[in-house]
C-alpha positions as CSV (number, residue, x, y, z in Angstrom):
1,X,120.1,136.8,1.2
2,X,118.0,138.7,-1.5
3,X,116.8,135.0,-2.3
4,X,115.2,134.6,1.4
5,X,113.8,138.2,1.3
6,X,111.9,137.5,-1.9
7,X,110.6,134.5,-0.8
8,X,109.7,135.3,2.6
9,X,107.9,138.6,0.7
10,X,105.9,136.4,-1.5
11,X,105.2,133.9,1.4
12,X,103.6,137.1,3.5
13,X,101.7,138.0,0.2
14,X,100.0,134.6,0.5
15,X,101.8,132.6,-2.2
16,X,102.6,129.1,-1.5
17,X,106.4,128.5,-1.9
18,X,107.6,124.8,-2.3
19,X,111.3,124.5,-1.0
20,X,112.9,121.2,-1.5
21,X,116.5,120.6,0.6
22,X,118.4,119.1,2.7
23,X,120.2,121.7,5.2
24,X,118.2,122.5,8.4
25,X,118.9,126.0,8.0
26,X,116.7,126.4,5.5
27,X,113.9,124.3,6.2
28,X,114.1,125.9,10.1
29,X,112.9,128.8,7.6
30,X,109.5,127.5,6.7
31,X,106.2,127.1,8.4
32,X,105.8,124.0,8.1
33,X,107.8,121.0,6.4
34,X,107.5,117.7,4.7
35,X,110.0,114.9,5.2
36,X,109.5,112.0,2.7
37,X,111.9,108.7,1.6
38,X,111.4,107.2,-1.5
39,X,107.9,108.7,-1.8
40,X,106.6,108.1,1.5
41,X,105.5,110.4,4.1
42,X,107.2,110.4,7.2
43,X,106.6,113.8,8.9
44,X,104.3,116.8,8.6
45,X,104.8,120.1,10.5
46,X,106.6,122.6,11.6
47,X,110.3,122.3,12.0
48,X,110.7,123.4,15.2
49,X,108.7,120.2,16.3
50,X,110.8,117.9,14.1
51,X,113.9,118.8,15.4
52,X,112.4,118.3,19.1
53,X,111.0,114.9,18.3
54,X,114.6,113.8,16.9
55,X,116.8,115.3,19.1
56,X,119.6,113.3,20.4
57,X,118.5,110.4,18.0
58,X,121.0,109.5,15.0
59,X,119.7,107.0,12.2
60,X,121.9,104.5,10.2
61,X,120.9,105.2,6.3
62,X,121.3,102.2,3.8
63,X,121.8,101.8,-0.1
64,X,122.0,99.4,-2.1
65,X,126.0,100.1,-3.1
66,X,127.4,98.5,0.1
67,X,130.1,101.0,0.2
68,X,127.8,104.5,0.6
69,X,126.4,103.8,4.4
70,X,126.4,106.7,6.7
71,X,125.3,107.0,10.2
72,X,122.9,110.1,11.0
């Protein structure tokens, strides 16, 4: 919590704050957001917008060890 409120405190003073993860929760957080794979840019904007464009979509992620698939 006293994480969040510093950043949000330097955010409002105008500082730029790069945030990298992977739980919605935080990135719902930020202004805007930047989804990437493997270098790439797949999405800019705010997160709001991101989760409306996906919802109700799931994705089937792939790797190269056959036994770590997941469906999104």
């Amino acid at each position: 919590r006293e994480l969040w409120q510093m950043v949000h405190e330097l955010a409002g003073e105008g500082m730029l704050i790069l945030w990298s993860t992977s739980y919605l929760d935080e990135a719902e957080q930020c202004r805007d957001v930047l989804l990437m794979n493997e270098g790439e840019l797949l999405y800019q904007g705010e997160p709001k917008a991101l989760t409306q464009t996906m919802a109700g979509r799931s994705f089937l992620m792939t790797s190269p060890h056959e036994g770590n698939r997941k469906l999104l």
